[in-house]
N, C-alpha and C positions, 0 to 999 in steps of 0.2 A: 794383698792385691790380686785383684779375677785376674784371669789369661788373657780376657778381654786387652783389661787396661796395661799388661802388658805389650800385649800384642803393638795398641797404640802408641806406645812412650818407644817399642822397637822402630817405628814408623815414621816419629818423630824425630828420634835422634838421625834417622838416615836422609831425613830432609834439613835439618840443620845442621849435619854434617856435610851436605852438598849444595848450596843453596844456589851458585851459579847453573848445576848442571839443571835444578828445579825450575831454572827461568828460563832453563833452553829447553824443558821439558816441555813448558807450559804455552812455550812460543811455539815449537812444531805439533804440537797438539793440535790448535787450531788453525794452522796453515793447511795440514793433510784436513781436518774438519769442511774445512772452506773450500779447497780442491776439489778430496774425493770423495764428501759426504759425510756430514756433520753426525751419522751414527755412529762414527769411529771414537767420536767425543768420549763415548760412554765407555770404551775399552781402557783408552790412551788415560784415562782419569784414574786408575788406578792400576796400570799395565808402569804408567812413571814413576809411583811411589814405590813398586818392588823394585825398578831396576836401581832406585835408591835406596832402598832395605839391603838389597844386595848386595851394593859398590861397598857398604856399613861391613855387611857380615864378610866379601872379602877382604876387606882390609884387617879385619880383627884375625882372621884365619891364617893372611898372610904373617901378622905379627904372630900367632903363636908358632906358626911352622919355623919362622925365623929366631924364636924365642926357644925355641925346643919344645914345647908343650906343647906334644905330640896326641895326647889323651885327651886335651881337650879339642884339638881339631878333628879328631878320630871320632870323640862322639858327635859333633854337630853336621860336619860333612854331607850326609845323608839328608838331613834337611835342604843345606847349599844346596845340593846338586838339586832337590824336588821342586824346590824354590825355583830354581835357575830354568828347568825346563818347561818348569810351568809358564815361567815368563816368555819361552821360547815359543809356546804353544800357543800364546795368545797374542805376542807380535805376529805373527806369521801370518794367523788371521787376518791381521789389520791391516798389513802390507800386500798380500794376494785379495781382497777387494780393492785393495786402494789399484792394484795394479790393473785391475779390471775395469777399474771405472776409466784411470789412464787412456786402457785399450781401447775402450770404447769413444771415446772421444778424440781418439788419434794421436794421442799423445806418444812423444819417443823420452823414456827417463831410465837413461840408463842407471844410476844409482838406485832407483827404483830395482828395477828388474834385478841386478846385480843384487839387492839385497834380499831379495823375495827367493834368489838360486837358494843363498848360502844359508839362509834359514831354512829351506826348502830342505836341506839334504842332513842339518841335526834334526827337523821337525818328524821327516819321512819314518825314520828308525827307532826314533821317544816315540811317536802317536801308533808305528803300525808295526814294530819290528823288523822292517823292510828298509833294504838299501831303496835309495831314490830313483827313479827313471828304469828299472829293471821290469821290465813287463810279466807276467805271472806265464807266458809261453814260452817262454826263450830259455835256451838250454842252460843247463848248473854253472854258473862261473868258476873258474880257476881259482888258484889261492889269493887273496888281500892282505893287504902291509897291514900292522895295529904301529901299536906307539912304539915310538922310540925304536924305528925300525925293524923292527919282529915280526916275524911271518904267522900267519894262521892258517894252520897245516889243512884246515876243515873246506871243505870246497862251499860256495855258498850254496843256498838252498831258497828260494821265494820262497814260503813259506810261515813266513811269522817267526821263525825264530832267531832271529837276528840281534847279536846284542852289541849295542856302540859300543867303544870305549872309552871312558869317562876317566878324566883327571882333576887333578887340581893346577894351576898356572903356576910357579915359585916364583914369577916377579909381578904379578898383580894380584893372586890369591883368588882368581876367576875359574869358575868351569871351563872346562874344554872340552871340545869330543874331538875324534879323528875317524868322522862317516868317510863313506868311500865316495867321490867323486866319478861317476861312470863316463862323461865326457872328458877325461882326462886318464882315465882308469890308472886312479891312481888315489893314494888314502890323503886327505888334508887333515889342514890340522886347524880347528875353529873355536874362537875363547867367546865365550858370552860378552863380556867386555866390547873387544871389538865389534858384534852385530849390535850391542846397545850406540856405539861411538858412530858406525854407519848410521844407524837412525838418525841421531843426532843431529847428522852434516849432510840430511836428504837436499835440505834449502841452500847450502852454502855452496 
């Protein structure tokens, strides 16, 4: 079998593994189409079948961590997480036009907005190495919290060299990051999962 057809039947099974979430895919697809512009079509059409390749690949990742099979999550992981931000990178897009178009037409949507932040501050760090909202003038910040309560002795730097840090969930098998939050100056903690489940519930 080509990688191709691989590729496929990986694609496939994460759509017949999800097929509720497929229908709420296919529903908010076309409602943001119909609101903010039916070129978002072209994104949302293949931005929903990763976030259901990947609800597949966490779920299997969480059974091996849970399984102990450790070596096989160890070598796939690095996919996850490329997968994950890719998907990151290309909602983000779809939500900061959609929010645009919002804007323009006077529109107040908080879920909106609210979801365009918090994509906004894993997006900032994957696309540019850069903490979010930190201007390239303003003087070196102080130390930032990492995970699990740990300090980074490094003071920051604008610069591009900025690295998030990147987990795995133990109860959903999802990416996470914990970017810095500057309006709260303080480090969060954000699962792929959840900004997929916000999209989800922009209409509800």
């Amino acid at each position: 079998m080509r990688a191709t057809e691989h590729l496929q039947l990986a694609f496939d099974i994460g759509m017949a593994g999800h097929p509720e979430l497929q229908r709420r895919w296919i529903d908010v697809m076309y409602k943001v189409a119909s609101r903010w512009g039916r070129a978002h079509m072209v994104s949302l059409t293949s931005t929903n079948r990763i976030d259901l390749l990947l609800r597949q690949l966490e779920r299997e990742q969480l059974e091996g961590m849970q399984n102990g099979s450790s070596d096989a999550a160890a070598n796939s992981v690095d996919v996850v997480v490329a997968l994950a931000e890719t998907w990151v990178l290309r909602t983000y897009e779809v939500i900061r036009a959609a929010a645009e178009q919002a804007t323009r037409r006077g529109e107040t949507n908080e879920k909106l907005a609210t979801l365009k932040y918090r994509l906004g501050l894993v997006r900032m760090p994957i696309a540019k190495a850069e903490i979010k909202d930190v201007r390239a003038k303003e003087p070196v910040l102080d130390v930032f919290g990492l995970a699990g309560g740990e300090r980074d002795p490094r003071p920051y730097k604008n610069d591009g060299s900025y690295i998030i840090p990147r987990g795995i969930c133990g109860t959903t098998g999802s990416v996470m990051w914990w970017p810095i939050d500057i309006k709260q100056m303080t480090t969060v903690e954000i699962r792929r999962r959840e900004l997929s489940d916000e999209f989800l519930s922009l209409f509800d």
